[in-house]
N, C-alpha and C positions, 0 to 999 in steps of 0.2 A: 604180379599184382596181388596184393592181400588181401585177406576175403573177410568180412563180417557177420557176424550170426545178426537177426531180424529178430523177436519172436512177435506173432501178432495174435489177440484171440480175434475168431473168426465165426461171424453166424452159422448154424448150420446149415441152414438154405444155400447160403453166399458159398459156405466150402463146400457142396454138391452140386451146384454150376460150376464154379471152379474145375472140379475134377474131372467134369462131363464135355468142361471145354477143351481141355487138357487132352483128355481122353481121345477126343477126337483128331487132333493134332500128332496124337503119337507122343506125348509129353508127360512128363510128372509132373504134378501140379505144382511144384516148387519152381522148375525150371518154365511154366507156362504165367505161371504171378512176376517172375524176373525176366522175362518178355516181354510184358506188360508195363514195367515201371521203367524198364528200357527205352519200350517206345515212346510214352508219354515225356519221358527225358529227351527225346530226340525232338520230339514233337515243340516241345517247351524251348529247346536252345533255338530251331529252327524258325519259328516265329518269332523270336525275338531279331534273330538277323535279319530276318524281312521288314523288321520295323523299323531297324536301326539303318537298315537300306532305305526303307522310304524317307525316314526323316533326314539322312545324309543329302540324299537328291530333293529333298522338299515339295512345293506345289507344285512348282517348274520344271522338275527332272524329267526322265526320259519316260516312268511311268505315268506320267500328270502332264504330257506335252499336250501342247493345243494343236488340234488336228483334225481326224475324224472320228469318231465316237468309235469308245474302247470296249471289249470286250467284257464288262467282269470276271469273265471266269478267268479273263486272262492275266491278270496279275499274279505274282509273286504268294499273297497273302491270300490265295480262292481258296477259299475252304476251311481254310487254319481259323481256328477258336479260341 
């Protein structure tokens, strides 16, 4: 896979949290910021399939069945933002 250079300026508050967060992980701060845009990438494709799940199965599907009252937390989308 080929790799891209970033550059970003960065506060300096924001880049000594950064390093402090880094740090405690065992990381460099380079490799702890691309953990981060990683996950938020995961986080982003991932609610999007759950959405695209619920509206595939619509009101009626298996998570919107009439029956006995559902959990929240137990959906697909608990917690995603």
């Amino acid at each position: 896979m080929a790799s891209r250079v970033l550059s970003l300026r960065i506060d300096a508050d924001l880049w000594d949290r950064i390093r402090d967060h880094a740090a405690k992980r065992g990381m460099s701060a380079q490799d702890y910021v691309v953990q981060a845009l990683v996950r938020d990438d995961f986080d982003e494709r991932f609610k999007t399939a759950v959405d695209e799940t619920e509206r595939f199965y619509g009101q009626g599907g298996p998570l919107n069945a009439p029956g006995p009252a559902r959990d929240p937390q137990s959906r697909p989308s608990a917690g995603i933002r």
